[in-house]
C-alpha beads as a LAMMPS data file, in Angstrom:
LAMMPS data file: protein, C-alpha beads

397 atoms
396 bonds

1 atom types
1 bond types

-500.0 500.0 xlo xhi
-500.0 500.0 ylo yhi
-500.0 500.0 zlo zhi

Masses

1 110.0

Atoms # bond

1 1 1 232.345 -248.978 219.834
2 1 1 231.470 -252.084 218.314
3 1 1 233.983 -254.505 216.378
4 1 1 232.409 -257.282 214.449
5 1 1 234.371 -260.606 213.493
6 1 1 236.022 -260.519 210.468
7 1 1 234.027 -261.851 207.148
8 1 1 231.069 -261.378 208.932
9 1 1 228.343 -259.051 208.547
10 1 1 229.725 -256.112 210.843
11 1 1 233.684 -256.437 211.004
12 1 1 235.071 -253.383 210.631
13 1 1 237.112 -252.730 208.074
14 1 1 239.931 -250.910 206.529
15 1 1 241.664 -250.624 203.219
16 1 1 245.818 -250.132 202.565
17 1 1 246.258 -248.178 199.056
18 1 1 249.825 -249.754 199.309
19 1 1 251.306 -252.603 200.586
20 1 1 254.880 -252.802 201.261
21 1 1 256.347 -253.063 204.670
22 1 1 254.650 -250.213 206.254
23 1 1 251.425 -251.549 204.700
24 1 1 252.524 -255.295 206.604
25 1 1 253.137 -254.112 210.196
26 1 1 249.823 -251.960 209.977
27 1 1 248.386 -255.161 208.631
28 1 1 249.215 -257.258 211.586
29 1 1 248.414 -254.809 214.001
30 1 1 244.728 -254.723 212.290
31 1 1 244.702 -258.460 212.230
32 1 1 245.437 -258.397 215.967
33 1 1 242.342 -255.967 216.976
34 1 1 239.833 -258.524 214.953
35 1 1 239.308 -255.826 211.775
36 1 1 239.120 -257.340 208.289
37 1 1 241.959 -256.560 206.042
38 1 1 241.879 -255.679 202.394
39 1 1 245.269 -254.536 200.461
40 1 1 245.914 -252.958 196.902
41 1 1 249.042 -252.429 195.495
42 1 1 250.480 -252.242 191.580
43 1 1 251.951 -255.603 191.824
44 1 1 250.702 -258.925 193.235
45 1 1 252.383 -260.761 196.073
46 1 1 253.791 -257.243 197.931
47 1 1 254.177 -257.457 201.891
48 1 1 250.819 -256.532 202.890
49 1 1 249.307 -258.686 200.862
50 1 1 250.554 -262.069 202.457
51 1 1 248.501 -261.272 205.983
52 1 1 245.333 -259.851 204.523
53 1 1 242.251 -261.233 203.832
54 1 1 241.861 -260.032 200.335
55 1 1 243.877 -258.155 197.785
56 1 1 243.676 -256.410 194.841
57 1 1 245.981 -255.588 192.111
58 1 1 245.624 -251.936 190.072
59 1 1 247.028 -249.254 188.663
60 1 1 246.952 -246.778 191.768
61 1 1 247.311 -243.767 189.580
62 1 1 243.968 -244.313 187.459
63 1 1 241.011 -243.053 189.345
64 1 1 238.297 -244.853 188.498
65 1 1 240.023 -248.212 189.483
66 1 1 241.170 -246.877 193.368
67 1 1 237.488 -245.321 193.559
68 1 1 235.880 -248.623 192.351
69 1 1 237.578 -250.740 195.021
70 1 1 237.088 -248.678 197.577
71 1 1 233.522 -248.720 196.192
72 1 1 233.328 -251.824 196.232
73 1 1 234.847 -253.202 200.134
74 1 1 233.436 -249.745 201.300
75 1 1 235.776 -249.884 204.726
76 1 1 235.243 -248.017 207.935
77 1 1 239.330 -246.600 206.959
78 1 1 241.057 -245.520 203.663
79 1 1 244.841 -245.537 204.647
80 1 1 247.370 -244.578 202.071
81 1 1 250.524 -246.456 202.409
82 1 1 252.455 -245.043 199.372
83 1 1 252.948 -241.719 197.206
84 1 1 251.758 -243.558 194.076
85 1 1 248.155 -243.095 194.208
86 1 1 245.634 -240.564 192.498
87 1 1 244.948 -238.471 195.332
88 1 1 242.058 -236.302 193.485
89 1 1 240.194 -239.920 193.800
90 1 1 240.663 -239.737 197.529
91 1 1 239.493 -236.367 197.947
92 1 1 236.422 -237.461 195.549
93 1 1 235.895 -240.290 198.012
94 1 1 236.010 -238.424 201.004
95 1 1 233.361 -235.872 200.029
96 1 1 231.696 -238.757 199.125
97 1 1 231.156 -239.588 202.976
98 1 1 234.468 -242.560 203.201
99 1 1 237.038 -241.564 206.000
100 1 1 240.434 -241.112 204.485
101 1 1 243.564 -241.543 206.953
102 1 1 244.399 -239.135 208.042
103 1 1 242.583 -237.001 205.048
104 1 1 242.431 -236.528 201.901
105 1 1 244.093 -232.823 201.707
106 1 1 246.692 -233.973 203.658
107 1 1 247.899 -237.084 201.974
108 1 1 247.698 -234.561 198.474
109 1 1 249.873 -231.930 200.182
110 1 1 252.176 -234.393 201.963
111 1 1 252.940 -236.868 198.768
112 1 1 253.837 -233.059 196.828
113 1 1 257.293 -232.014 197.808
114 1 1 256.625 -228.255 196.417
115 1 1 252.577 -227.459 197.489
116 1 1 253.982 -229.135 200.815
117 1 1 257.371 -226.233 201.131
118 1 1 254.504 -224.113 199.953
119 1 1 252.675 -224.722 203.182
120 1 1 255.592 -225.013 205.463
121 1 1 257.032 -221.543 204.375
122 1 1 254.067 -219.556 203.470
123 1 1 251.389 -220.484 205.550
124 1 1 253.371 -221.822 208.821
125 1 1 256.103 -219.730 208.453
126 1 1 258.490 -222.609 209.302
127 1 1 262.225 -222.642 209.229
128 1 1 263.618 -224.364 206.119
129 1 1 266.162 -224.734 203.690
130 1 1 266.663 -221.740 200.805
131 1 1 264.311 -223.089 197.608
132 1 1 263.048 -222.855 194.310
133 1 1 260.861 -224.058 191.920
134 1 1 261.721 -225.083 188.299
135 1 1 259.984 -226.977 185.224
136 1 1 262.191 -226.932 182.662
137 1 1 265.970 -227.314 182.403
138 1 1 266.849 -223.604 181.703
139 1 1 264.307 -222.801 184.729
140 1 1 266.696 -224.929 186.705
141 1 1 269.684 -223.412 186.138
142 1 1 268.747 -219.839 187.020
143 1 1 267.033 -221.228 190.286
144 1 1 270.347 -223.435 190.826
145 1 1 272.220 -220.224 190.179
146 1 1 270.016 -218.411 192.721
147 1 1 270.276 -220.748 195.543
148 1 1 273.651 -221.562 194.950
149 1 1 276.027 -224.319 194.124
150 1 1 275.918 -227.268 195.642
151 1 1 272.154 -227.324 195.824
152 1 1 270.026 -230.476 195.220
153 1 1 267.232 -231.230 192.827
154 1 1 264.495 -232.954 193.658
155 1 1 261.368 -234.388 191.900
156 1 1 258.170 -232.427 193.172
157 1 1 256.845 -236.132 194.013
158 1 1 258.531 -239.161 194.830
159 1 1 259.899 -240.873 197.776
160 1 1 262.897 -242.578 199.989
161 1 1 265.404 -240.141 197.712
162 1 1 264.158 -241.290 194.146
163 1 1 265.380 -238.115 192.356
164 1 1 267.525 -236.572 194.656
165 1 1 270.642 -235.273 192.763
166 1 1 273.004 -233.716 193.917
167 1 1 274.951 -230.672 191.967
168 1 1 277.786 -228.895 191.770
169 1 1 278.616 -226.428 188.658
170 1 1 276.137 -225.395 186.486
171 1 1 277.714 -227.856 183.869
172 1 1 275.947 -230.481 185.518
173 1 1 272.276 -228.840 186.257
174 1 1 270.038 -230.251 182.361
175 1 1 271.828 -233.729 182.868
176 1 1 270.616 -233.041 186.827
177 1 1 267.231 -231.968 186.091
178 1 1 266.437 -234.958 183.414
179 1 1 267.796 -237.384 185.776
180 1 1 265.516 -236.269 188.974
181 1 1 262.567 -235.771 186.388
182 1 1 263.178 -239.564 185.694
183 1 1 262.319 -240.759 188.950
184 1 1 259.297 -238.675 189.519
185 1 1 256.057 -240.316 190.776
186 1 1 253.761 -239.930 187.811
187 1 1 254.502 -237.544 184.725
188 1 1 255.438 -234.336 186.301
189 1 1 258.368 -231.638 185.586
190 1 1 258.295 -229.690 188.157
191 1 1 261.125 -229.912 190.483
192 1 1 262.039 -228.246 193.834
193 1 1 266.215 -226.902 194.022
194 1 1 267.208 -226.941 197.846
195 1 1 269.727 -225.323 199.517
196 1 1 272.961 -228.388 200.354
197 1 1 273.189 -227.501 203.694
198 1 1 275.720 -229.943 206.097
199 1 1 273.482 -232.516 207.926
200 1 1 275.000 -233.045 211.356
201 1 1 271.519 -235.428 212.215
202 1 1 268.145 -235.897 211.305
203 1 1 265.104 -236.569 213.325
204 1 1 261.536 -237.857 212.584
205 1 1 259.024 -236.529 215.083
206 1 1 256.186 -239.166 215.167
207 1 1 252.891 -237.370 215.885
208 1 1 249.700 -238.561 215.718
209 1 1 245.827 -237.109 216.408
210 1 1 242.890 -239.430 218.068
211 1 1 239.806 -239.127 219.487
212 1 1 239.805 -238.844 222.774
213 1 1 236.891 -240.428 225.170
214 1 1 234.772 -236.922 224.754
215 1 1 235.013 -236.922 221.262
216 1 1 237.342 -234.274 220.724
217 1 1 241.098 -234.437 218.628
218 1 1 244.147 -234.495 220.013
219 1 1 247.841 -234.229 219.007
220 1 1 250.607 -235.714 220.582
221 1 1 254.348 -236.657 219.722
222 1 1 256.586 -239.248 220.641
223 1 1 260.478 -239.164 221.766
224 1 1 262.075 -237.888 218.670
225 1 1 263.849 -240.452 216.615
226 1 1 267.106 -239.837 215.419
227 1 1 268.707 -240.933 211.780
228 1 1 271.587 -240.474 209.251
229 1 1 271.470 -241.468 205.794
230 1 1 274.567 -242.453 203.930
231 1 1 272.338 -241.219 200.832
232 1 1 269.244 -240.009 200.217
233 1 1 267.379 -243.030 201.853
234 1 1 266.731 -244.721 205.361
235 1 1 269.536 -246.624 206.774
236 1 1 269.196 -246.829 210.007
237 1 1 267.718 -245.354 213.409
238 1 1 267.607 -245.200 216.688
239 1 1 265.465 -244.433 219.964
240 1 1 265.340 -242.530 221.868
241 1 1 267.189 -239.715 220.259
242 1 1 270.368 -238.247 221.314
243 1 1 270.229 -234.632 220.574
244 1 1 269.547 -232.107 223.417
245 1 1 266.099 -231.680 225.616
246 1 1 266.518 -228.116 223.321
247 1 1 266.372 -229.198 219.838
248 1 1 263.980 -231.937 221.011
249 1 1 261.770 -229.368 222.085
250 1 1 262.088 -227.056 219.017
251 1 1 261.679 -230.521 216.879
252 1 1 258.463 -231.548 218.794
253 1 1 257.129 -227.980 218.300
254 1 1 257.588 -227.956 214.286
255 1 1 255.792 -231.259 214.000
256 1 1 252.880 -230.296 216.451
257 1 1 252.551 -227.397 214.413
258 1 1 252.505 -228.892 211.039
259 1 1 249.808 -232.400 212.189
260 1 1 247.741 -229.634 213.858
261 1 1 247.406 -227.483 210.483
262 1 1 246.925 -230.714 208.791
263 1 1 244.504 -232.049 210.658
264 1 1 242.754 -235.337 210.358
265 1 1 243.528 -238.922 212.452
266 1 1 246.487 -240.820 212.972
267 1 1 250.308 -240.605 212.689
268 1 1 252.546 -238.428 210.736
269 1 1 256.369 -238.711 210.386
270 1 1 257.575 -235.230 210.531
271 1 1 261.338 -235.041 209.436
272 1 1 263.879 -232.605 211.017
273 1 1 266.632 -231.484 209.540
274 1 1 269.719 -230.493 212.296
275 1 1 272.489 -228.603 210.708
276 1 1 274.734 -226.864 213.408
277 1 1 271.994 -224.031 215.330
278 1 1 269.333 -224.183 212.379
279 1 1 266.556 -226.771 213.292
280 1 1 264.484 -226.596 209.590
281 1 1 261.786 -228.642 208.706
282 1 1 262.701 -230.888 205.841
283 1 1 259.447 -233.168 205.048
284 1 1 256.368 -234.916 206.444
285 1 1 255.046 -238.515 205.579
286 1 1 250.707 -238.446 206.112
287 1 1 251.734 -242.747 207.975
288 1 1 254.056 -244.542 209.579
289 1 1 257.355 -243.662 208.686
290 1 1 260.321 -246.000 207.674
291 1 1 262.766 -244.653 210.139
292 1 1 259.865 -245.147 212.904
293 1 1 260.280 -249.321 212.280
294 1 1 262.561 -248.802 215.170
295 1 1 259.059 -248.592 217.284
296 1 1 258.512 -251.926 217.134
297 1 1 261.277 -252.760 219.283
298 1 1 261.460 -249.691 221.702
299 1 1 257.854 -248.476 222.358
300 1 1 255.219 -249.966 224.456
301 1 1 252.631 -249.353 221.053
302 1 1 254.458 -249.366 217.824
303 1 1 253.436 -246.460 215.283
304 1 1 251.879 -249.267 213.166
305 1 1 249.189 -249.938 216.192
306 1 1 248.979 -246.406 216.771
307 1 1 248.223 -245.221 212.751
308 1 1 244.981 -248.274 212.954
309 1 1 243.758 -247.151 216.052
310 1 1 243.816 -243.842 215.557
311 1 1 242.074 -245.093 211.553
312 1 1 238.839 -247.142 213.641
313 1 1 238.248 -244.250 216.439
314 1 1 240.147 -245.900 219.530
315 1 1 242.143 -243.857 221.926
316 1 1 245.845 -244.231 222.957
317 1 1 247.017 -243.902 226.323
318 1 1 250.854 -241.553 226.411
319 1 1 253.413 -243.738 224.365
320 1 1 256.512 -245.423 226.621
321 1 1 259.754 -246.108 225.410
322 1 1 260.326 -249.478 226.978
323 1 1 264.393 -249.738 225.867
324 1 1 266.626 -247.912 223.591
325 1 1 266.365 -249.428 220.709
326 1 1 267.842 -249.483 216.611
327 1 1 267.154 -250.530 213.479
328 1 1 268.755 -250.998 210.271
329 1 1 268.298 -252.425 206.837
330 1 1 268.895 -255.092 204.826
331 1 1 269.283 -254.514 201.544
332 1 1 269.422 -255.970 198.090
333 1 1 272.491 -255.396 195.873
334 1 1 271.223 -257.687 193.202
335 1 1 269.073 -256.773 190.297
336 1 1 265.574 -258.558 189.244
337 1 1 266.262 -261.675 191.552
338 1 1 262.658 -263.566 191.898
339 1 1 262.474 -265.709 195.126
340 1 1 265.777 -264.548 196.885
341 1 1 266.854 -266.275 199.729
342 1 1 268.073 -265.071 202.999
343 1 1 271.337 -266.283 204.520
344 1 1 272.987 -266.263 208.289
345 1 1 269.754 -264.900 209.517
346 1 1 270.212 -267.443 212.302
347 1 1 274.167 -266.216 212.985
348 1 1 272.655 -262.531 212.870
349 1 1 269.942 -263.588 215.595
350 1 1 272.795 -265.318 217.967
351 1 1 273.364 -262.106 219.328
352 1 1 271.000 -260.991 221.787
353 1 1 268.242 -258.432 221.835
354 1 1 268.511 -258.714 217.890
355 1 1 265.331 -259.394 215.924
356 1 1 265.029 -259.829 212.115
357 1 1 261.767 -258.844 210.084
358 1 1 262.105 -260.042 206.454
359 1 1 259.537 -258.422 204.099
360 1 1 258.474 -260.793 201.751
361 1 1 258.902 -258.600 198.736
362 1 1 259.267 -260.974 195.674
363 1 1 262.124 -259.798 193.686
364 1 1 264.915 -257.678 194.234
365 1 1 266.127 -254.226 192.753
366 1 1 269.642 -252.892 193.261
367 1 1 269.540 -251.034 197.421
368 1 1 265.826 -252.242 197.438
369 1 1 264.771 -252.938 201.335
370 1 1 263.877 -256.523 202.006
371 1 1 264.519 -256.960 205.922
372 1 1 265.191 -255.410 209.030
373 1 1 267.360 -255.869 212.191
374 1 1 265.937 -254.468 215.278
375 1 1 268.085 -254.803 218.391
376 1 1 267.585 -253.158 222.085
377 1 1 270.457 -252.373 224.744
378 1 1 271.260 -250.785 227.583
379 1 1 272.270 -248.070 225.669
380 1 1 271.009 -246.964 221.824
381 1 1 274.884 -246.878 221.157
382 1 1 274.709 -250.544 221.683
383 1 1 271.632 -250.862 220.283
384 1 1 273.102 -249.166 217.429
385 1 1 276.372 -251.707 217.686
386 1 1 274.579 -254.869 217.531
387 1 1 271.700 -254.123 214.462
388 1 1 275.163 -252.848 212.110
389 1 1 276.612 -255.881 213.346
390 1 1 273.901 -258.507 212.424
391 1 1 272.835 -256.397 209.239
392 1 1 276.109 -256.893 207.579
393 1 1 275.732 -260.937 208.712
394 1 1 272.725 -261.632 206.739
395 1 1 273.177 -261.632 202.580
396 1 1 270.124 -261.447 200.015
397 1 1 270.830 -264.259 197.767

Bonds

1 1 1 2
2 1 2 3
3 1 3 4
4 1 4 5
5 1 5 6
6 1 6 7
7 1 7 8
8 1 8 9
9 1 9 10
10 1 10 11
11 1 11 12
12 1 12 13
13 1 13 14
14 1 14 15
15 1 15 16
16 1 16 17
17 1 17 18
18 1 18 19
19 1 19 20
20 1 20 21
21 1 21 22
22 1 22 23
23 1 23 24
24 1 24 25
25 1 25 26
26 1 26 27
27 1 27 28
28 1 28 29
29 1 29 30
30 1 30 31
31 1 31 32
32 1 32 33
33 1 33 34
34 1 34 35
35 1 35 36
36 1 36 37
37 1 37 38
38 1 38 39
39 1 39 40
40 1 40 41
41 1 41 42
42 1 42 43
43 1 43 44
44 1 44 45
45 1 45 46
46 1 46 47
47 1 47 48
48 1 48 49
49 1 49 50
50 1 50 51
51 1 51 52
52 1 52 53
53 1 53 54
54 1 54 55
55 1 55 56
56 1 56 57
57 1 57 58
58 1 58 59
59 1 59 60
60 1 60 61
61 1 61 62
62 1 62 63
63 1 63 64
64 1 64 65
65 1 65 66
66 1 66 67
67 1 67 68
68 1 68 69
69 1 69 70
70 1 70 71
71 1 71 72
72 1 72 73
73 1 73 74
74 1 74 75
75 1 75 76
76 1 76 77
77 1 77 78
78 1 78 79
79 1 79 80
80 1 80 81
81 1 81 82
82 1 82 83
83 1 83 84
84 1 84 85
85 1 85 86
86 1 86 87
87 1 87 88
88 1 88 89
89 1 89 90
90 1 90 91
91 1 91 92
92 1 92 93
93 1 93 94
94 1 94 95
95 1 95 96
96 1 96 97
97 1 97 98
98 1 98 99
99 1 99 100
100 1 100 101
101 1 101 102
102 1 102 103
103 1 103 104
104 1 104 105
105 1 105 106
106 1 106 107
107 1 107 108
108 1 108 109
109 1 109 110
110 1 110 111
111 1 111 112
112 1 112 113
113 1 113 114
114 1 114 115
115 1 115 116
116 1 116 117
117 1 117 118
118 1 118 119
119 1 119 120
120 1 120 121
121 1 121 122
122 1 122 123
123 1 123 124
124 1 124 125
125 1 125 126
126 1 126 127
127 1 127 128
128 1 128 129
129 1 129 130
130 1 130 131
131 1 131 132
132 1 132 133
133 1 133 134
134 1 134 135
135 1 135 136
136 1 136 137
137 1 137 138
138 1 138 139
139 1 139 140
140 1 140 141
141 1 141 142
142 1 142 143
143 1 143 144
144 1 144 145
145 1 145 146
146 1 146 147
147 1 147 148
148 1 148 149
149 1 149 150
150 1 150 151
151 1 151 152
152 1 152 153
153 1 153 154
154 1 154 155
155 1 155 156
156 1 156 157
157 1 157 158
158 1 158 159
159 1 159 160
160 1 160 161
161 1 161 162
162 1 162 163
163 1 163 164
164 1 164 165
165 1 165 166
166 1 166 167
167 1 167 168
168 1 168 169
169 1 169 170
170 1 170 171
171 1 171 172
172 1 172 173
173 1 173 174
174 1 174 175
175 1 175 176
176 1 176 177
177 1 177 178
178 1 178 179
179 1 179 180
180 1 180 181
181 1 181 182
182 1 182 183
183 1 183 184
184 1 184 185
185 1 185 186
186 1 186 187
187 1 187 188
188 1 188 189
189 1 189 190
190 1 190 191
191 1 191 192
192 1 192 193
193 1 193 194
194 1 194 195
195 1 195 196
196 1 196 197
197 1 197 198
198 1 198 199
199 1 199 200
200 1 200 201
201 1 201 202
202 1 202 203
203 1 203 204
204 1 204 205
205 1 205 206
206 1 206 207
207 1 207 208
208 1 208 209
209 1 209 210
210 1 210 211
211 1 211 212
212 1 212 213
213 1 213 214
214 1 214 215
215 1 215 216
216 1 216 217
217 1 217 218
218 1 218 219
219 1 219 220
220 1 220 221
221 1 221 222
222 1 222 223
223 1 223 224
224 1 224 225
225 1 225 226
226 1 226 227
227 1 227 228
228 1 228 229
229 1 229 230
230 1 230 231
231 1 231 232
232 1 232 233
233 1 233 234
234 1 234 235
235 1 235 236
236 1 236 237
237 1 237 238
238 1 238 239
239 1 239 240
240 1 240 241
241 1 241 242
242 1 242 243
243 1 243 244
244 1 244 245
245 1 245 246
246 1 246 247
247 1 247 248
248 1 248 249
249 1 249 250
250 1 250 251
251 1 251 252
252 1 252 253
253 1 253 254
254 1 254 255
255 1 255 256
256 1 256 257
257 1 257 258
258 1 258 259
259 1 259 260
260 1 260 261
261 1 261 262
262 1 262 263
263 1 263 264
264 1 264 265
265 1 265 266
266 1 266 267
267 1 267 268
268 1 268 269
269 1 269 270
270 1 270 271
271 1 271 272
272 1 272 273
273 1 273 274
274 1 274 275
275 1 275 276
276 1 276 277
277 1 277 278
278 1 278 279
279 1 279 280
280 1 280 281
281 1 281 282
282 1 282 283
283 1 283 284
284 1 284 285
285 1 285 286
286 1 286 287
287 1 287 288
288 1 288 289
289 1 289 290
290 1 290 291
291 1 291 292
292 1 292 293
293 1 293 294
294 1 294 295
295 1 295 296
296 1 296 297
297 1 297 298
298 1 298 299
299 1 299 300
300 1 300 301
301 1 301 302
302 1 302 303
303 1 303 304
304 1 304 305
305 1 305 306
306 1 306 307
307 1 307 308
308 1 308 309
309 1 309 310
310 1 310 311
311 1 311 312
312 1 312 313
313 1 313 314
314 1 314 315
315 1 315 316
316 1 316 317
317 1 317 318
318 1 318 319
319 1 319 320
320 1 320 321
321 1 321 322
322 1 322 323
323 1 323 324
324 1 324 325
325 1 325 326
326 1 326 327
327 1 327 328
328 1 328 329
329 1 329 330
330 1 330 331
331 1 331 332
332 1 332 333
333 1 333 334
334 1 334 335
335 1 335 336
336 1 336 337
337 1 337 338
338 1 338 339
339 1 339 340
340 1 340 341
341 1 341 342
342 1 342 343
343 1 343 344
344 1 344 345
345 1 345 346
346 1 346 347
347 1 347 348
348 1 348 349
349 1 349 350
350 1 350 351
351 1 351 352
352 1 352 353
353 1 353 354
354 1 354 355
355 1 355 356
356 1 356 357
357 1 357 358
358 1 358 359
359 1 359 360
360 1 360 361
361 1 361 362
362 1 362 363
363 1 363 364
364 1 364 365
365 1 365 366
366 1 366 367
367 1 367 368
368 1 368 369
369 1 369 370
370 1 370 371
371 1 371 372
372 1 372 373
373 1 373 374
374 1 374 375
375 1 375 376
376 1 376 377
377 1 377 378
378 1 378 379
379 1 379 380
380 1 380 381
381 1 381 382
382 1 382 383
383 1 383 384
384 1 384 385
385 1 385 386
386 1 386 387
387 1 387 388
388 1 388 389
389 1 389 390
390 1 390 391
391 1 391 392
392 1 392 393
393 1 393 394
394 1 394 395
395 1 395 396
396 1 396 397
């Protein structure tokens, strides 16, 4: 393989439809292998965009504009960073000869919460919690009524728990529905009702597909990493996992089995759902996933280096975790904030093994996520200990 400089005549090039933190990290790690960068997003001055070399600003759901940038840069990778984008352009791209990470199909199934359950259940035959479908409010109350109360409603697409809601009596289920339909990415009804099933932990399964030197695929997965959510969105993880070889195993098999139906190159975040002796799949993420940030502190190559390599055709040797290692957020609690400012980040970094990343993202929302602490230890308990500790140091202003 041949990488030209970039903003010459032969760089190599690929293309983030998205550009929040994800989009950043995978942005560096491009910038460090000598590719050319070129961001899009919905709004100007997200993440990515500060440590590319261009950037453009559309509406992600209109086809014509994603098709005419890509049209336009024509990059050796198309890597979707986000939910929000028109995915019948992608798949019109990709027949169209332009490499889509990890494909098109996939990133349409993944980004749809029901086509996706569709495919875990029907085709894989994977374990998962009782569901139905529903596109209307009267819809959703017999399918609450047939799963069950409490059962959760969730829009069919939309991300880090936008929708989720959570209900209890069939009182509740229109207000419910309207309220989930609200968040959806896009215009859509449709919703999926789950089964509420007690979450003792939750593990993403990182698992990626590359070339290897004779030109053939292959899948491999990382050391689980292990989660809880307070809510409905990522909080916090940590690495290596500390659920048993067992449920490691049975976790590493779901994923495998999903990425290898799925096909295509680079890294998916497969979520696991553990509740008591049922190991169910819950989700899958066609990237980097947010709960994987903790890579960058406990893995010899980050998921970030592994999703662009994976993008331009280059191998990766077996991942190593290098320490036990956490992460957790910083978030916003203040609403439309342009600017903000980020205090005691140097108390937070007194304590040692403790890193902050700060996003960049230019104004706030209410539990928007603007920064992380990483943090290594001997142990992920005290990884765990010290990233809580110098989270709840450092205020968004």
């Amino acid at each position: 393989m041949e990488i030209g400089t970039p903003l010459f005549e032969g760089s190599k090039k690929i293309l983030l439809l998205g550009s929040g933190e994800l989009g950043k990290e995978m942005a560096i790690e491009a910038q460090r292998m000598g590719l050319e960068v070129i961001t899009v997003d919905r709004y100007d001055l997200a993440p990515a965009m500060h440590v590319a070399h261009r950037k453009y600003v559309i509406d992600m759901m209109n086809p014509n504009a994603v098709k005419a940038v890509v049209k336009r840069e024509n990059p050796d990778a198309i890597i979707a960073e986000i939910e929000a984008i028109n995915t019948d352009a992608l798949v019109d791209l990709e027949s169209n000869g332009f490499r889509v990470i990890p494909n098109a199909n996939a990133v349409k199934a993944c980004m749809n919460r029901i086509e996706l359950r569709r495919f875990a259940t029907e085709k894989l035959a994977l374990p998962t919690t009782k569901y139905a479908f529903a596109e209307n409010e009267e819809e959703a109350k017999h399918a609450c009524k047939d799963i069950g109360f409490p059962c959760l409603i969730k829009p069919e697409m939309s991300s880090s728990g936008h929708g989720h809601v959570l209900v209890n009596k069939i009182d509740d289920v229109e207000e419910a529905y309207r309220e989930s339909v609200s968040h959806a990415r896009g215009k859509g009804r449709r919703v999926i009702v789950e089964e509420f099933v007690k979450i003792d932990t939750e593990l993403t399964v990182l698992t990626y597909r590359y070339y290897s030197n004779s030109g053939s695929i292959i899948t491999k997965t990382i050391e689980p990493i292990e989660h809880k959510r307070p809510s409905y969105y990522y909080v916090e993880s940590w690495h290596p996992s500390t659920v048993s070889r067992e449920v490691k195993e049975t976790a590493r098999g779901i994923a495998q089995k999903v990425v290898e139906e799925l096909g295509g190159l680079g890294i998916y975040g497969v979520e696991i759902i553990v509740s008591g002796n049922r190991i169910l799949f819950s989700e899958v993420a066609p990237r980097p996933h947010d709960t994987g940030l903790v890579t960058l502190a406990s893995s010899d190559i980050n998921e970030f280096q592994i999703h662009v390599r994976s993008a331009i055709g280059l191998p990766i040797p077996e991942v190593k975790l290098v320490s036990p290692a956490a992460s957790h957020v910083i978030l916003a609690q203040t609403e439309n904030v342009w600017g903000p400012k980020f205090i005691n980040v140097e108390k937070a970094m007194e304590i040692p093994g403790v890193q902050v990343r700060l996003f960049g993202k230019p104004v706030t929302y209410e539990k928007r996520r603007m920064g992380i602490v990483l943090a290594t230890g001997n142990s992920v308990e005290e990884a765990i200990e010290k990233v809580r500790k110098a989270s709840s140091i450092i205020l968004v202003k």
